[in-house]
C-alpha positions, 0 to 999 in steps of 0.5 A, spaced: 500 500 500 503 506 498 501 512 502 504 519 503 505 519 510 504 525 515 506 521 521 513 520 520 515 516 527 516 508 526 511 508 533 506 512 530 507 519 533 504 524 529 510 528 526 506 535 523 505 535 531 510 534 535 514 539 539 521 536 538 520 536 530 517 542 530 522 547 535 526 548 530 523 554 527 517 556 532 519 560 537 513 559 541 514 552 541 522 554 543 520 558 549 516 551 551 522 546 550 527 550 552 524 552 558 523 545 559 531 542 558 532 547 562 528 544 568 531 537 566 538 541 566 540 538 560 541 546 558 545 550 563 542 558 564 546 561 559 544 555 554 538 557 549 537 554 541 544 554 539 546 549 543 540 545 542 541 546 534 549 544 536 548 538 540 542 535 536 537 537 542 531 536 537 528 531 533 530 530 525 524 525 524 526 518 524 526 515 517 533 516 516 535 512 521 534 511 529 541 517 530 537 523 526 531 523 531 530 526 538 533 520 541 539 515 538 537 510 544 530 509 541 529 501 541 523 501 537 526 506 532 532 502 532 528 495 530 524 498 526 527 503 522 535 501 522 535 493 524 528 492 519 529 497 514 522 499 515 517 505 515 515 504 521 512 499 526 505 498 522 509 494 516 513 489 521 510 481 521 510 481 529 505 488 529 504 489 535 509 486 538 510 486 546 516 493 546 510 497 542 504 495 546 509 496 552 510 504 549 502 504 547 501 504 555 506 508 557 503 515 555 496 517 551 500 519 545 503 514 543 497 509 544 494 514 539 501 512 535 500 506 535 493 505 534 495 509 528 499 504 526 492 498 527 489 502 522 494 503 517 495 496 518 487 493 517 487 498 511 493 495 508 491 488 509 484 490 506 
């Protein structure tokens, strides 16, 4: 099945959504993340969007491979996009295999993700 996708991320997230991504070239969203980093000390008081875009603080999308996204250590980025070579966690025969169910619980927008990803699927294999 061939589709332009607008949620780019492996485990489903809604990329055209997504602070991460999006921070780059919005300032409001900057202000959020930024002040957010800060509170998790990954910034110190004198560190704003410079270090971020320095240190690759930001998301990329993951479809190039689990290193150009917010996190290297994504496990479900890392199977699905580099280990399987997949678009995301929908094309893959162990859909939804235990670490995706285990993400979905985590928090209500990756359960929309992955719910997603049911969709997209049930469409496929319509």
């Amino acid at each position: 099945m061939t589709e332009t996708y607008k949620r780019v991320a492996a485990c489903g997230l809604d990329c055209t959504r997504c602070d991460m991504l999006l921070m780059v070239e919005d300032e409001a969203i900057q202000e959020r993340i930024l002040g957010w980093f800060h509170d998790q000390g990954w910034l110190a008081a004198n560190e704003g969007m410079e270090t971020v875009l320095a240190k690759g603080m930001y998301c990329k999308g993951c479809k190039v491979d689990s290193q150009a996204f917010w996190s290297s250590r994504c496990e479900i980025a890392i199977c699905c996009v580099d280990d399987k070579g997949l678009a995301h966690c929908g094309e893959c025969d162990e859909f939804p295999c235990q670490v995706i169910a285990e993400h979905a619980a985590r928090d209500t927008k990756y359960a929309e993700g992955v719910d997603y990803l049911r969709q997209w699927r049930a469409k496929a294999d319509a």
